[in-house]
N, C-alpha and C positions, 0 to 999 in steps of 0.2 A: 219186325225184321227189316223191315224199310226205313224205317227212323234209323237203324243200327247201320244199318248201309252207308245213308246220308252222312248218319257221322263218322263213321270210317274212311268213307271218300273225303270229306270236311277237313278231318286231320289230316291225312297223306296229302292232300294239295296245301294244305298250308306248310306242314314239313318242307314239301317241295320247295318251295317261294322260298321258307328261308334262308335253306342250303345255298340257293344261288345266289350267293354275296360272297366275293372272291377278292383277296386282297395281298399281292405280293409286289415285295420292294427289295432293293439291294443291303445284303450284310456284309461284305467284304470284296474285295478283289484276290485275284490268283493270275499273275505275269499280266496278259492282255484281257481275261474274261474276269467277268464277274460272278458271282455268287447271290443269288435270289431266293428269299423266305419265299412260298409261296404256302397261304393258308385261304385252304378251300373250307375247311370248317374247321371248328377246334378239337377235332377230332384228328383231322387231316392237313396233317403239316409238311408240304417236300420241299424238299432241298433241291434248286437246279444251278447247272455251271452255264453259263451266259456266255456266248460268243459274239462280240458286238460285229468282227470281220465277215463271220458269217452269217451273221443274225441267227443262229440257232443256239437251241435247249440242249442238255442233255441231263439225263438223273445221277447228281451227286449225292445221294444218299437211298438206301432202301427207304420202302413207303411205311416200312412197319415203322419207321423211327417217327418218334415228336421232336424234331429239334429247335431247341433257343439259345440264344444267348452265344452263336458262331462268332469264332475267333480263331483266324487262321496262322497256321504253326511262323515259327521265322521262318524256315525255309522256302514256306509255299509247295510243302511237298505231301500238303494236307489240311484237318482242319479238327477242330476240339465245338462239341456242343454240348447243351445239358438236355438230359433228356428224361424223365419223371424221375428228378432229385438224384441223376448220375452220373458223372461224368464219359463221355463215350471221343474217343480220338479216331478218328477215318484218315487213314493214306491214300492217296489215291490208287494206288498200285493194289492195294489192297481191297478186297470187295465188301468187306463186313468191319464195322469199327470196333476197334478196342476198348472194354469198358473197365476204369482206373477204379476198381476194390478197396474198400476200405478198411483194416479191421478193426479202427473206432469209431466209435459211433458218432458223425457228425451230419449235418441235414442242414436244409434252406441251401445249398451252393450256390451262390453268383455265378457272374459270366467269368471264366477263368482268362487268365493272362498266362504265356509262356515266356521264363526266360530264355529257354532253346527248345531242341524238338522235345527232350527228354523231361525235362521239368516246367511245371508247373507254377502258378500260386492262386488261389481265391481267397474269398472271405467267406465261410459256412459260420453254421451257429452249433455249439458243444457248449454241454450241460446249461442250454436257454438264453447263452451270450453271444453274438459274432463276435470271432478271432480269426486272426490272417494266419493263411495257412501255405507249405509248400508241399508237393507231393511230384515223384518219379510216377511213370507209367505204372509201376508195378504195385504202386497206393504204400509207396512208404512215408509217412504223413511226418512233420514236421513243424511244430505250432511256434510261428514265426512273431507274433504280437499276443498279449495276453492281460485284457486289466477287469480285474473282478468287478469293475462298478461300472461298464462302460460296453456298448458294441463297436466293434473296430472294423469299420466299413470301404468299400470301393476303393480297394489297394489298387494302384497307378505306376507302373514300374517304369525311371530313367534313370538310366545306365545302373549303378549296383545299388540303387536307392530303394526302396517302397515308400509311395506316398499313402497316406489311407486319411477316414474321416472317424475320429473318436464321436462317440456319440454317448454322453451320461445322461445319466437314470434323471436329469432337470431337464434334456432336451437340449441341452447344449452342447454347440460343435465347437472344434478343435481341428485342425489341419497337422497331422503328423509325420514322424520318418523314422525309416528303420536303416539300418545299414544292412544288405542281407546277409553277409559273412561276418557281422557281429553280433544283431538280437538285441541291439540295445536304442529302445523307443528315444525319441525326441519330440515333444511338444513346440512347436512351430511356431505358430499363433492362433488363440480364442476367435472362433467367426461369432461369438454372441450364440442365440439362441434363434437357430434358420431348422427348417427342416430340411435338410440339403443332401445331397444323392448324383449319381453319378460321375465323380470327381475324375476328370482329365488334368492330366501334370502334360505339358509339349517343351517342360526344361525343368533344371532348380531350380528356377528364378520367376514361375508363371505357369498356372492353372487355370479350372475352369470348371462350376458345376449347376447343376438344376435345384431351382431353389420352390417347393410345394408350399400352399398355405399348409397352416397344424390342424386344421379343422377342415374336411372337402364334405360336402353333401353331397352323395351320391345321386339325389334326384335332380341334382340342377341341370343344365343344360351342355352347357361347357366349364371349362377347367382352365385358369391363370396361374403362368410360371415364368419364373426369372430365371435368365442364365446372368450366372455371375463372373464376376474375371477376381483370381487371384495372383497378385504383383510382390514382386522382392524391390524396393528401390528403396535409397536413401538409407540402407542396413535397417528399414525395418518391414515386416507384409501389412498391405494394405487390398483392400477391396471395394469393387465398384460393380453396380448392376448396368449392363450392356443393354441388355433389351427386355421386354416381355413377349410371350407368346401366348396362343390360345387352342386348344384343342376340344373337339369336342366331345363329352364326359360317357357316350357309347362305347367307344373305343376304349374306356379304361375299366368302365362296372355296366356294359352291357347285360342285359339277362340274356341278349338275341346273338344270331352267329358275326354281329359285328363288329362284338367285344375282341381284340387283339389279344390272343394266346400271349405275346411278348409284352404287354400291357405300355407301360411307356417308354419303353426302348427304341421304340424305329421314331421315335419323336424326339430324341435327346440332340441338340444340334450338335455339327462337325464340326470341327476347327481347320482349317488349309492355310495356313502362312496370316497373311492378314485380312483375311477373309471367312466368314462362318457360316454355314449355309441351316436354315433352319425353317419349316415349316408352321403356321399359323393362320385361324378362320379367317378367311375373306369372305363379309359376308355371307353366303351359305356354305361355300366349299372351304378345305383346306388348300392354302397356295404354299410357295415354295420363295424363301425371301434371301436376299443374301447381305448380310452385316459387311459393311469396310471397318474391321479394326482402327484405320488412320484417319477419315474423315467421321467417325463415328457414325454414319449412314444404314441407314436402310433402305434397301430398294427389291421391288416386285420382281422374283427372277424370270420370271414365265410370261410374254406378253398376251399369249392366247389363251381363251375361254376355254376349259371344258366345265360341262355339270356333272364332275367327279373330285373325290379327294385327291389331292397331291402331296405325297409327301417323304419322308428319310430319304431326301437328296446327298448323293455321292460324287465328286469329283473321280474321273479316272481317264487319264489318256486326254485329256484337253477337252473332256466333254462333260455333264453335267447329267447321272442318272438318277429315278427316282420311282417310287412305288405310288401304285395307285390302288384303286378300290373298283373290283367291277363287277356290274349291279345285270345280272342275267345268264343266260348259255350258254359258255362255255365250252373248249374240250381241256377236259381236266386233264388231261393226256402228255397236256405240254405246256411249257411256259407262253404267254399268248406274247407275240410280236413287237417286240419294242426298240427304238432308236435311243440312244441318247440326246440330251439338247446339247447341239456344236454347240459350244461358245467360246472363245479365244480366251484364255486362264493364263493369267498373267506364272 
């Protein structure tokens, strides 16, 4: 009965220990506040609205919700997440979000993109292939790109354009476009054979994505990745790798509660005008680095220590925010206390 004890207490404190590993960072802005993932375990995922003026939290989302992959309306008068394979949209005005039904059968959803409040687009997978898709609130589904030998990935919307990443059954990418009021695909240009993911378009003329080896072992330590720039000049696309980064490989195949619910999303870098801000191992921690597009530079954006992870740095309002990882007690209760880093942004 005593051994039984020992090991009873043995479990419940090791539980303990692990639960208290806290990791929240910014996913969007709304007017002057921000929006903060806050994962207290992968069970417990909340949504807070960030007041930098007052420094205070408030709950933008019920607790019952898991949400990823936030992406707030054009308006700002709300915000769309996925939430186990759903789509769910929150107004604010409203206390409970809306979840967009579907009555065919599609699954895996991406992060959704809005062309206004009412419509939609992502990229789901139907009958075992991703196709881009558009749907109203009311889940009237609309299959926007379609190629039987290919998945058609990270649709990228500028002005009535979709940009996506064809991906065929040899592993080779393709950079595409769809017109949306016509359905009719254009092959761009061949990027070779990249494993490549998260595709940012910031014109017709110039994008920007994360480039993964084809082979990752999950037991290694950390994980190397390339952001790439893709260029229109001279009438034809051309492509060039900007930088590499590193991250460490808990956060993406964890067994422990370290492993990020959002897996590489809060690590994907931003783009701001000519400047990119993106996060990578210093040594033991993760820091916070910023690309100059014009000098091709990199530079440390953070100049003080801490011995914690830093990382999915955000510009907003001339200031520089960013998530961290926090290792003990907490009050789950509330977003814990954060400044932005002033820094004059050109």
């Amino acid at each position: 009965m005593i051994k039984n004890f020992l090991f009873l207490f043995f479990i419940t404190f090791s539980l303990q220990a692990l639960e208290s590993i806290r990791c929240y960072y910014p996913v969007g802005t709304i007017g002057s506040d921000l929006l903060f993932l806050d994962q207290q375990s992968l069970q417990s995922l909340h949504l807070w609205k960030y007041s930098p003026q007052a420094c205070t939290s408030d709950q933008a989302l019920l607790f019952i919700y898991s949400p990823s992959a936030i992406s707030v309306l054009p308006s700002e008068n709300g915000f769309s997440f996925v939430d186990r394979g759903m789509i769910r949209v929150k107004k604010f005005l409203k206390r409970s979000p809306q979840t967009i039904g579907f009555f065919d059968p599609i699954y895996n959803i991406t992060r959704v993109g809005w062309l206004d409040d009412e419509t939609c687009y992502f990229s789901a997978k139907q009958d075992e292939r991703y196709k881009i898709f558009i749907s109203d609130l009311d889940g009237e589904l609309t299959t926007v790109a379609d190629q039987p030998d290919a998945d058609l990935i990270y649709p990228s919307l500028i002005n009535d354009s979709l940009y996506y990443l064809k991906k065929g059954i040899r592993e080779d990418i393709a950079l595409c476009r769809i017109e949306i009021n016509e359905y009719l695909p254009q092959t761009l240009v061949s990027l070779g054979k990249k494993n490549a993911s998260f595709l940012q378009m910031i014109s017709d003329f110039e994008g920007f994505f994360v480039e993964t080896p084809f082979s990752i072992d999950s037991e290694s330590e950390n994980l190397s990745l390339r952001y790439n720039h893709l260029f229109f000049k001279d009438g034809s696309w051309g492509i060039e790798t900007l930088f590499s980064f590193t991250i460490p490989m808990h956060y993406l195949f964890g067994r422990g509660p370290e492993r990020f619910y959002e897996s590489l999303l809060p690590f994907v870098p931003k783009v701001y005008d000519n400047e990119i801000l993106f996060s990578s191992l210093t040594n033991k921690y993760l820091d916070i680095y910023s690309f100059d597009r014009t000098e091709k530079e990199i530079a440390l954006l953070l100049s003080n220590t801490v011995e914690t992870d830093r990382f999915s740095a955000m510009r907003h309002q001339g200031k520089i925010y960013y998530g961290s990882v926090v290792r003990g007690d907490t009050d789950f209760d509330e977003l814990p206390v954060f400044q932005g880093y002033n820094r004059r942004v050109s």
